[in-house]
C-alpha positions as CSV (number, residue, x, y, z in Angstrom):
1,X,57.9,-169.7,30.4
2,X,60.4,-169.2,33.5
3,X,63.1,-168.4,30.9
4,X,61.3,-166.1,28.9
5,X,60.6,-163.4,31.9
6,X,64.0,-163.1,32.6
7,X,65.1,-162.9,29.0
8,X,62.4,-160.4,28.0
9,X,63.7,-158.1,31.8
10,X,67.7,-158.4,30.7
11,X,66.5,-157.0,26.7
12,X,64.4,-154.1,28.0
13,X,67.5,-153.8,30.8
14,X,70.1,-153.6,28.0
15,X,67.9,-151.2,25.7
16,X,67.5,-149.1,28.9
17,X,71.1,-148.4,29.3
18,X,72.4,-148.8,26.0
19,X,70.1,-145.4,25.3
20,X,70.2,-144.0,29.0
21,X,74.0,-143.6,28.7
22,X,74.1,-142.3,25.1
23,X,71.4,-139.5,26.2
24,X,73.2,-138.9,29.2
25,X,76.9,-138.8,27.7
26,X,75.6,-136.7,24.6
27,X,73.9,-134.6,27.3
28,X,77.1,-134.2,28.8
29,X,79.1,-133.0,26.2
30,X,76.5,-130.9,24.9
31,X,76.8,-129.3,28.4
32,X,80.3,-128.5,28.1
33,X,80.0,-127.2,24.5
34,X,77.1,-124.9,25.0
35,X,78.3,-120.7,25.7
36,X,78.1,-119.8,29.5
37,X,78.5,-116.2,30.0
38,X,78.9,-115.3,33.5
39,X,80.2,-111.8,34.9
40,X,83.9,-112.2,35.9
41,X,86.1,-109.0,36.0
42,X,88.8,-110.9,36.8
43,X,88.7,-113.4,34.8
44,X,88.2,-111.4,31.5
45,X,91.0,-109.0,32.6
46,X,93.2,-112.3,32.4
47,X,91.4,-113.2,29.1
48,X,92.5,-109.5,27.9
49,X,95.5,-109.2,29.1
50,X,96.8,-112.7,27.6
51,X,95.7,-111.6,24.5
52,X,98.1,-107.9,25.1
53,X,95.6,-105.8,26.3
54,X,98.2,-104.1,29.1
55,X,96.6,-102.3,31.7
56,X,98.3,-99.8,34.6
57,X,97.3,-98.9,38.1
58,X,94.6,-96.3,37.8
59,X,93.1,-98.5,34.8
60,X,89.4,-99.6,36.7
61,X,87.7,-102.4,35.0
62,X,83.8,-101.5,36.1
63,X,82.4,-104.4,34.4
64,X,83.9,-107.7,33.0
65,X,82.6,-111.0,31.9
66,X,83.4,-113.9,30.3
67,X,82.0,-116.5,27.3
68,X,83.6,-120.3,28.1
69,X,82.6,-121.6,24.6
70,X,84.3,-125.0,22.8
71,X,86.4,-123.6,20.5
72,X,85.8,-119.7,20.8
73,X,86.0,-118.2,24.2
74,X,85.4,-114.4,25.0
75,X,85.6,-111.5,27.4
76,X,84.2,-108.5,27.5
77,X,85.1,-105.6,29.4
78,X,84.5,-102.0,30.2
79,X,87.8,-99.6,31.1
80,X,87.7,-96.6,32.8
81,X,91.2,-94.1,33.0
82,X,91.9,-91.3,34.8
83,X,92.4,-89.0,31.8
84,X,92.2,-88.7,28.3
85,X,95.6,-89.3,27.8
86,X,95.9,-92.4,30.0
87,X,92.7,-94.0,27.6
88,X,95.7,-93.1,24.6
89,X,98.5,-94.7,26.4
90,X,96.7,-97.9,27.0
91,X,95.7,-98.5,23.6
92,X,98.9,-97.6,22.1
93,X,100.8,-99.9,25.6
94,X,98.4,-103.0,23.8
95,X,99.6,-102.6,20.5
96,X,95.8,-100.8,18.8
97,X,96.2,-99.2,15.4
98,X,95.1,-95.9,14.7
99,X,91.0,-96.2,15.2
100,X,88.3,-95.9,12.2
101,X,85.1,-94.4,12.8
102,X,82.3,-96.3,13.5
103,X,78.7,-96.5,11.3
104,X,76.3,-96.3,13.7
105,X,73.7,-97.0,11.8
106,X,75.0,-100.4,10.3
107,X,77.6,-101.5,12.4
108,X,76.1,-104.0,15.1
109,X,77.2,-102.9,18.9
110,X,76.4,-104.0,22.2
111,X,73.2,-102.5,23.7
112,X,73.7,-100.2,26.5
113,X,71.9,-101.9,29.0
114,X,74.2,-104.7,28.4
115,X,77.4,-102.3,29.0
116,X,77.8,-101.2,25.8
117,X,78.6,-98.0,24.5
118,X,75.9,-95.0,23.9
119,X,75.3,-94.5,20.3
120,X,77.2,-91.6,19.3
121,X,78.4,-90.1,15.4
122,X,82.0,-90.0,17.5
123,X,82.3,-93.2,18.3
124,X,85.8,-95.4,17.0
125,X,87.0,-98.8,16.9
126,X,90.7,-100.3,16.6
127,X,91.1,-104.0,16.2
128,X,93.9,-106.0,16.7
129,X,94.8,-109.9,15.7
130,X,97.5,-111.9,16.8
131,X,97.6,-115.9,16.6
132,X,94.3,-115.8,15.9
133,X,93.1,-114.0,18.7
134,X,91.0,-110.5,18.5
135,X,91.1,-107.7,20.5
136,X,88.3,-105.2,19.4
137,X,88.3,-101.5,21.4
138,X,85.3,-98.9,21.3
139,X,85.3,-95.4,22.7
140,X,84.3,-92.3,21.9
141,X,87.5,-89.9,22.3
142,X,84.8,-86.4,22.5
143,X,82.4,-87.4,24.8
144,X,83.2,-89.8,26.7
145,X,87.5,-90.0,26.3
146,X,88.0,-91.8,29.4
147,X,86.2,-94.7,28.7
148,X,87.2,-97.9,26.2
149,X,85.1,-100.8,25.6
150,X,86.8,-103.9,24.8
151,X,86.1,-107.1,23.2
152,X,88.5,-110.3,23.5
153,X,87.9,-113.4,21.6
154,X,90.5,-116.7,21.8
155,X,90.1,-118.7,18.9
């Protein structure tokens, strides 16, 4: 009987942290797989701009954030220019082709009060790939020319 108490403690022991440490390790990677979106200005102008979105003193970024995902990581930011002709010059600096016109009805966009753009039968999009990588642009060019919505995805 002295035997058996021990033996019966060391099986429920083993049991314990054989699935103790695979719930804790799979909640652990799960953690670091999961989408965190925080806002980061910063860090989703450096998103951006490794991707070849090229911005210029007088470019203001008044909102930026940031998706750390396993595999796909994101940034999403909001550009405001001095002029007209400065929103131009930075999409032709990053390397945009000419924009299409947006389906406002069907196509899927951001809501405003998540910083996206107002719906609008003006509004345009240009997308650009490279490695891989997607930069996706928004604006409307009649009433609001100054401002460019911007989408960045790694992959």
């Amino acid at each position: 009987m002295p035997i058996v108490v021990p033996a019966v403690v060391g099986v429920v022991a083993v049991v314990a942290i054989i699935f103790g440490g695979r719930w804790a390790l799979t909640t652990w990677i799960d953690r670091g797989m999961l989408p965190h979106t925080y806002e980061d200005a910063d860090g989703a102008v450096r998103m951006a701009t490794r991707m070849g979105l090229v911005l210029i003193d007088g470019d203001k970024v008044v909102y930026g954030e940031v998706t750390s995902a396993f595999p796909d990581s994101g940034a999403y930011l909001v550009v405001q220019t001095p002029s007209r002709e400065r929103l131009t010059a930075l999409l032709a600096r990053s390397d945009f082709p000419p924009p299409t016109e947006i389906d406002t009805a069907h196509d899927r966009l951001r809501p405003i009060d998540r910083h996206g753009p107002e719906s609008s039968p003006t509004l345009v999009r240009s997308e650009r790939r490279k490695s891989g990588d997607y930069l996706t642009a928004i604006w409307d060019p009649v009433l609001r020319p100054r401002t460019v919505h911007l989408s960045a995805i790694e992959t």
